[in-house]
C-alpha positions in Angstrom: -16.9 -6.9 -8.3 -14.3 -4.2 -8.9 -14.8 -0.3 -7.7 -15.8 2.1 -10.5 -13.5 4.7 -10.7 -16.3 7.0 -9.5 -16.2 5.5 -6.0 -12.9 5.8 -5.8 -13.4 9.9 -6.5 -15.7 9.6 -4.4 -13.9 7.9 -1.6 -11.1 10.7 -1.7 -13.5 13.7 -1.5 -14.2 12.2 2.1 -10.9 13.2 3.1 -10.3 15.6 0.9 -13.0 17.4 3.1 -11.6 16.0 6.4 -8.0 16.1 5.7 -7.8 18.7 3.1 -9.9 21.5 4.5 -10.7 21.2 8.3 -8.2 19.2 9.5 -5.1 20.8 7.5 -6.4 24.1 8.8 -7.0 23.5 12.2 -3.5 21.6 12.4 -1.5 24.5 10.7 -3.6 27.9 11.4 -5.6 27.4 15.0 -2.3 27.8 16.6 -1.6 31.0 15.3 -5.1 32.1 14.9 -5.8 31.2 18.8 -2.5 33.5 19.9 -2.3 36.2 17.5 -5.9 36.8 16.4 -8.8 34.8 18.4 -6.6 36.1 21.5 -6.6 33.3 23.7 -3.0 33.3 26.4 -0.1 30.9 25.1 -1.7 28.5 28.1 -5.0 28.9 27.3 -4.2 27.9 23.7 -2.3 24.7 24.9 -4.6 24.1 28.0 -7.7 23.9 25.0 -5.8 21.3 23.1 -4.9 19.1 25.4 -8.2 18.9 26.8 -10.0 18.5 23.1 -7.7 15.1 23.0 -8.9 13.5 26.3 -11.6 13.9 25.5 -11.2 12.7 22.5 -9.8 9.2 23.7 -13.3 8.6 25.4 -15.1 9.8 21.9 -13.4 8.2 19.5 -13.7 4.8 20.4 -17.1 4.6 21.6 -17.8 6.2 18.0 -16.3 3.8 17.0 -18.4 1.0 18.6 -21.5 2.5 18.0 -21.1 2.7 14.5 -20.0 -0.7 13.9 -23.9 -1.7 15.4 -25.4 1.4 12.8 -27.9 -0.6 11.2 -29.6 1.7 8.2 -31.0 1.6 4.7 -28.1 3.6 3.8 -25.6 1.1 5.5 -23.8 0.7 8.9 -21.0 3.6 8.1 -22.4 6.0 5.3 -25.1 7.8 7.2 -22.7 8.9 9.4 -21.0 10.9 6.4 -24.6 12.0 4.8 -25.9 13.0 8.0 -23.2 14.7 9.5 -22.1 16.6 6.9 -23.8 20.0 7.3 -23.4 19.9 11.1 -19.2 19.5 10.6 -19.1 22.9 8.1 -21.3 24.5 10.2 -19.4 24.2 13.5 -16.5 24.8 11.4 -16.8 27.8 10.0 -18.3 29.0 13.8 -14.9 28.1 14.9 -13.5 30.7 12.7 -15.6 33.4 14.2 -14.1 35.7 16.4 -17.1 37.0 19.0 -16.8 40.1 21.1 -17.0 38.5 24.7 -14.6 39.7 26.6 -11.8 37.2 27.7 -14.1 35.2 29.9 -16.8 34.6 27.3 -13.8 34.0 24.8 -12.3 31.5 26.4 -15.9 29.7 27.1 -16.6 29.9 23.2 -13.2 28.8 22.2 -13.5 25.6 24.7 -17.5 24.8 23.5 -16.5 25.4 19.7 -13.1 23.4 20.3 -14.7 20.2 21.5 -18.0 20.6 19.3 -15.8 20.3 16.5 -13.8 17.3 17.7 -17.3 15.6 18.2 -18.5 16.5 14.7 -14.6 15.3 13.4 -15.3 12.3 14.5 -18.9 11.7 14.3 -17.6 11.6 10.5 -14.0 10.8 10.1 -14.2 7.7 11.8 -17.0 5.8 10.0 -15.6 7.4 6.5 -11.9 5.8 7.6 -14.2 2.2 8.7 -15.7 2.4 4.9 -12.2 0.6 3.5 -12.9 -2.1 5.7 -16.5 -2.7 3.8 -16.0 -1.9 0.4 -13.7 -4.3 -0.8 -11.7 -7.7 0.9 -9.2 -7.4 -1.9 -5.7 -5.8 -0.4 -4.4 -4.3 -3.1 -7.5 -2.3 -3.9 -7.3 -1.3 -0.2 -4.4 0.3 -1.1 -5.3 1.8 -4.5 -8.9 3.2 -1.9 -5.9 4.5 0.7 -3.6 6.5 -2.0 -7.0 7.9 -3.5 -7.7 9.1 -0.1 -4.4 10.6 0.3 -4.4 11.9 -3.3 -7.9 13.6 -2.4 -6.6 15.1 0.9 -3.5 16.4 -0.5 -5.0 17.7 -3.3 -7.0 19.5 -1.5 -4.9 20.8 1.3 -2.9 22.0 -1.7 -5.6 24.3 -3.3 -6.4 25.2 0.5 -3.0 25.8 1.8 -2.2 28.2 -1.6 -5.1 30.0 -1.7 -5.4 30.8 1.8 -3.1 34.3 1.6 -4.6 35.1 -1.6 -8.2 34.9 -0.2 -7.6 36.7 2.8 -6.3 39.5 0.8 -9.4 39.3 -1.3 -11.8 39.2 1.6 -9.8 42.2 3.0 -10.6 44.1 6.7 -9.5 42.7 9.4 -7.7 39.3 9.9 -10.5 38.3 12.4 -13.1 39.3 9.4 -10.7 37.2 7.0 -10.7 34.1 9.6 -14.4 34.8 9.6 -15.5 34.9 5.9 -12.8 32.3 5.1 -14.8 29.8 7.4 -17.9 30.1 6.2 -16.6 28.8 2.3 -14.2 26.6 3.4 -17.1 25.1 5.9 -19.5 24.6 2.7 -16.9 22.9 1.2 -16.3 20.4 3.9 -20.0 19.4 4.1 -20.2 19.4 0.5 -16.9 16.8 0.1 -18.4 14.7 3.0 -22.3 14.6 1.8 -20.7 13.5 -1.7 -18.4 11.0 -0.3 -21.4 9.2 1.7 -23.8 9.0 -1.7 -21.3 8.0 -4.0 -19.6 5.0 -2.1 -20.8 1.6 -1.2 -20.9 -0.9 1.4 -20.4 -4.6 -0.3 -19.5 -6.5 2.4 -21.6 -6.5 6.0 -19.7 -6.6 9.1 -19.9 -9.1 11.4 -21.6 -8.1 14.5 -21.5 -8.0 17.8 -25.4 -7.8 18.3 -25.2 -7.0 21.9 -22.6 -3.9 23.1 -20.1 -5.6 25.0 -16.9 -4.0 26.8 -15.2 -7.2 25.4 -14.4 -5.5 22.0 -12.4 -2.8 24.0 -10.7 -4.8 26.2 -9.7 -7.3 22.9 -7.9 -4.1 21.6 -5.5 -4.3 24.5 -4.5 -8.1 23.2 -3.8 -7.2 19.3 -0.5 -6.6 19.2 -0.6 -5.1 15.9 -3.1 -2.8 16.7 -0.7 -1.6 19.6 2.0 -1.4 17.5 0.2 0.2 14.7 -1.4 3.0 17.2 1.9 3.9 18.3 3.3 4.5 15.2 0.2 6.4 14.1 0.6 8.8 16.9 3.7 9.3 16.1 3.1 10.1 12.5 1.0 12.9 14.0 3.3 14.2 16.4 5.9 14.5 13.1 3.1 16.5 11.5 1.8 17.8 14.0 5.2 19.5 15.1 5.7 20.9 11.9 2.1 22.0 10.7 1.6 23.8 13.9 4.9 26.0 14.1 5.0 27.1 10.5 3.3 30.1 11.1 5.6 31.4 14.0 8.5 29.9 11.9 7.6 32.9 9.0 6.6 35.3 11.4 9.2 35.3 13.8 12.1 33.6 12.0 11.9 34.9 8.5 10.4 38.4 9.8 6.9 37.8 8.1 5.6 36.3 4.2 8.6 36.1 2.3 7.6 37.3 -1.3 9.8 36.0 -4.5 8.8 37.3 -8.0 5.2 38.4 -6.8 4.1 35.2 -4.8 3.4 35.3 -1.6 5.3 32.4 0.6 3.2 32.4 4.0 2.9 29.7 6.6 -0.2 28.2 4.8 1.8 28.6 1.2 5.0 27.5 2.7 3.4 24.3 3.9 1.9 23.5 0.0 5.1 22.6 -1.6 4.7 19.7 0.6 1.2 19.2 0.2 1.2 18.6 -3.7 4.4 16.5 -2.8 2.6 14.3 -0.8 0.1 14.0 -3.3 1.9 12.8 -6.1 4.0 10.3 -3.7 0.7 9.3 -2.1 -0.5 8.3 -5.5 3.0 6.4 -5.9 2.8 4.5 -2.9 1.0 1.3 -4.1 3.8 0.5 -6.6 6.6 1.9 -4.6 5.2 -0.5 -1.7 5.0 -3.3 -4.4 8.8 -2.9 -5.5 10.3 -3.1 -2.0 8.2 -6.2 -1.2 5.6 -5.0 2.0 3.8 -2.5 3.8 6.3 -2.4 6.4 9.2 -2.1 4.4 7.7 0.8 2.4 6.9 2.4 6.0 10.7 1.9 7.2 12.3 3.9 4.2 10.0 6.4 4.5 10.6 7.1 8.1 14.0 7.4 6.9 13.8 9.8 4.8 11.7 11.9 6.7 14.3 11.4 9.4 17.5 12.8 7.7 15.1 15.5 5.9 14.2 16.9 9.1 18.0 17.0 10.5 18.9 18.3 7.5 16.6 21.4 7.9 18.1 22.4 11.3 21.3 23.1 9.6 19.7 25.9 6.6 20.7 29.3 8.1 17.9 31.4 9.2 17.5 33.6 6.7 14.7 35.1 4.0 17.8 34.5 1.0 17.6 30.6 2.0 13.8 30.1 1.8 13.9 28.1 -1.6 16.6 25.9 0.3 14.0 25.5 2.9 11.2 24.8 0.5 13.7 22.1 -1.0 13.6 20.4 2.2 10.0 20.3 2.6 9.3 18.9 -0.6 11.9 15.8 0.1 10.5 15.6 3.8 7.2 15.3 2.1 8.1 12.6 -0.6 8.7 10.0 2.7 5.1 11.4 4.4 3.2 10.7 1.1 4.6 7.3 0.8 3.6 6.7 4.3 0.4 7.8 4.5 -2.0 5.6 2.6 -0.1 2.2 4.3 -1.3 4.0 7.4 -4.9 3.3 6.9 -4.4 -0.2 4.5 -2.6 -1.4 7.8 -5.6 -0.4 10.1 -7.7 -2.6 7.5 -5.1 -5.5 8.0 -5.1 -4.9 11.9 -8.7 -5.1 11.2 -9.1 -8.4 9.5 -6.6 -10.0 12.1 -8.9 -8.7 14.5 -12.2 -10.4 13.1 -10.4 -13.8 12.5 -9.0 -13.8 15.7 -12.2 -12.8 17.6 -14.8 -13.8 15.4 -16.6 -10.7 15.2 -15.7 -7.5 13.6 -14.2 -4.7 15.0 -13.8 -2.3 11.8 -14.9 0.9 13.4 -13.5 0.5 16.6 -9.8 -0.3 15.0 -10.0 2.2 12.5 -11.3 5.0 15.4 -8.1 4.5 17.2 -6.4 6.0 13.8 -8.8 9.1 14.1 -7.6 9.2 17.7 -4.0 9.0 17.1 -4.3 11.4 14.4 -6.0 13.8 17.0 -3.9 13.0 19.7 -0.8 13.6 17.6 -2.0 16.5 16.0 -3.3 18.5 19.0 -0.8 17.6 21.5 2.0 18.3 19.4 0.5 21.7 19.2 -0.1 22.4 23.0 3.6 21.6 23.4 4.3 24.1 20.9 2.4 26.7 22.7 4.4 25.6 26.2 7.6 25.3 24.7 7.2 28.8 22.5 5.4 30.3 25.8 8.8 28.8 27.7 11.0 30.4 25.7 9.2 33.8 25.8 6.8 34.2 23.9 3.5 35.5 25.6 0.0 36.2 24.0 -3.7 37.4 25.4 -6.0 40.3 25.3 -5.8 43.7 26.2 -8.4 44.3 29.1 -9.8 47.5 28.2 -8.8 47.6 24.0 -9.7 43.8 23.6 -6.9 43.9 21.2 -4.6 40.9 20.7 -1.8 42.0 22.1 2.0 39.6 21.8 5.2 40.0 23.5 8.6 38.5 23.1 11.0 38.7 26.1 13.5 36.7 24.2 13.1 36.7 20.5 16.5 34.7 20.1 15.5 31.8 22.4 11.9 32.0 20.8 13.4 31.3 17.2 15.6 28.5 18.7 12.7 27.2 20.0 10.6 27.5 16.5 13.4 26.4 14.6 14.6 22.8 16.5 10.3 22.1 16.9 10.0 22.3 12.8 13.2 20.3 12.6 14.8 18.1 15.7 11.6 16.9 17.2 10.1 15.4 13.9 13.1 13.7 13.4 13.0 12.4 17.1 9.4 10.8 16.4 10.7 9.0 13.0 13.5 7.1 14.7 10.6 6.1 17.2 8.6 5.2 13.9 11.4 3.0 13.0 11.3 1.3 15.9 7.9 0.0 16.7 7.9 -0.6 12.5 10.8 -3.1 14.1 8.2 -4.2 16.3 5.2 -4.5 14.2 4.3 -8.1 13.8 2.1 -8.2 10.3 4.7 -8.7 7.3 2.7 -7.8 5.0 
């Protein structure tokens, strides 16, 4: 029996809350938040990321596996969504909060929050991305279930992305009061997506189980070529969004000398970012039939790493100036045409990966596969913005807190090799990682 369209609303607030709110935010803000406001040293700020994602490669997979053998009233992977709900917005909005510590007890709060959060992320995201595999065996309405899910985060990362500098100036004070306030709603709104998503979809189709937890599952993943493939190209994905998401903020700060305002609205990082966001929607939504006219997945994934390739090289070359800022916005809306089209055959390849997996094996490995996603889009996301906070702190750029004001306090010993820096990391090194996504896709073994 078909989805009602309900379900498939209902599907996309999942990531809409996910993707849309806590992930879009802590991808594009902590950054900057963590140097310039929380107060945390340029190392501190890439020590605490890189440390999130190892730990995250232990988490996510043995999530994974214990939700595959979640046996409930509600389901194997819905209770994870209806139960850990509240406890994501919660520790959300907590990560917003800027306590008066001192730099010892800061650092200690960041790091708990920090990895909290990752647990929480995943406790959720990954049983919510093993749902496509349940719903439905039909592949095209895995992909209609994928572009509602990327229509629902974009969407949402739209409204939260353009609102964000129009909020803040409503909640006033202080930009640690802002941050503050600013988590608490956008927290609520998180749980609420998620608790919604987890009542209003269902599970028609039982995995097959592994009754007994076995290491095998793990060590099968090592054999699935696809799924190694696939992985690769997911991290990568990241790193290209990663990169970009998580030097906006110095890119109008430090580049562009601050928000750039043009007939009364305000272009900041999170703004600047949007015009790619409701991009990505609409393409999102176009991905199913775009995929359908050039003939597979793979296909669809190749001339979309292409675009986003000569997109990004493109950028480099717009002078860096305030005057050129729609040219820049031009840019990021035709990067974000080959992302959208990309990201919902990200997910409906997991759930091929994932069928390969089960007929090969003979048991299913749904939540395990599809955790390896969450983890690459982790991975991606969070390393890509350590290495912006070493190659910005490399360049000269230097953050922390004033011992005795417990101010944040940032200096620039170089502002010219800093912008070099901000500019070639929003520009050059995406481009680097879709060439490498055009590669594996070379390598990729499922036609489909």
């Amino acid at each position: 029996m078909a989805a009602k369209l309900s379900e498939k609303i209902g599907y996309a607030l999942g990531d809409a809350a996910a993707g849309g709110i806590t992930w879009k935010v802590m991808s594009i803000a902590f950054p900057l938040f963590f140097t310039n406001v929380f107060g945390l040293t340029v190392a501190d700020t890439a020590a605490l990321m890189l440390v999130a994602r190892l730990f995250d490669v232990v988490t996510d997979p043995l999530m994974g596996a214990i939700a595959d053998r979640t046996q409930s009233r509600w389901g194997t992977y819905r209770p994870w969504l209806i139960f850990g709900a509240v406890p994501l917005g919660v520790i959300f909005a907590l990560l917003l909060y800027t306590p008066d510590l001192g730099p010892t007890g800061m650092r200690i709060y960041a790091y708990t929050l920090y990895l909290l959060m990752m647990v929480a992320y995943t406790a959720v995201n990954v049983p919510y991305g093993s749902l496509l595999g349940v719903m439905t065996t039909d592949d095209n309405e895995k992909n209609e279930f994928s572009s509602y899910r990327m229509v629902g985060a974009y969407a949402m990362g739209f409204v939260t992305l353009l609102s964000f500098p129009y909020l803040q100036k409503m909640v006033g004070g202080s930009a640690q009061h802002q941050y503050a306030v600013l988590g608490v709603v956008l927290g609520a709104l998180a749980a609420a997506g998620t608790l919604a998503c987890g009542l209003m979809t269902r599970e028609r189709h039982k995995p097959v189980r592994a009754e007994k937890f076995s290491l095998k599952p793990f060590a099968d993943l090592f054999r699935n070529k696809p799924w190694i493939y696939l992985t690769l190209i997911g991290i990568c994905t990241n790193f290209f969004n990663g990169f970009r998401y998580a030097v906006a903020g110095y890119l109008i700060e430090y580049c562009l000398h601050g928000d750039v305002t043009v007939s009364g609205l305000i272009i900041n990082y999170t703004v600047f970012m949007t015009f790619g966001e409701v991009t990505c929607m609409i393409f999102g939504g176009l991905s199913p039939k775009f995929t359908q006219m050039v003939g597979s997945k793979r296909k669809a994934f190749a001339w979309a790493a292409v675009i986003c390739a000569v997109t990004s090289v493109l950028f480099f070359f717009i002078p860096m100036d305030p005057a050129w800022i729609w040219a820049m916005v031009g840019v990021v809306i035709l990067t974000s045409v080959g992302i959208g089209i990309y990201s919902p055959l990200l997910w409906s390849m997991y759930a091929d990966v994932a069928d390969y997996a089960t007929e090969k094996n003979g048991t299913s490995s749904t939540g395990l596969i599809f955790s390896s996603g969450t983890m690459a889009q982790k991975f991606g996301s969070a390393v890509s913005g350590s290495l912006v906070a070493l190659f910005l702190g490399f360049a000269g750029f230097i953050s922390g807190t004033d011992a005795i004001t417990g101010e944040t306090v940032v200096t620039i010993t170089d502002l010219p090799a800093v912008q070099s820096m901000i500019w070639a990391i929003f520009s050059l090194f995406p481009a680097v990682m879709a060439l490498v996504i055009l590669l594996l896709l070379k390598l990729y073994p499922i036609k489909k």
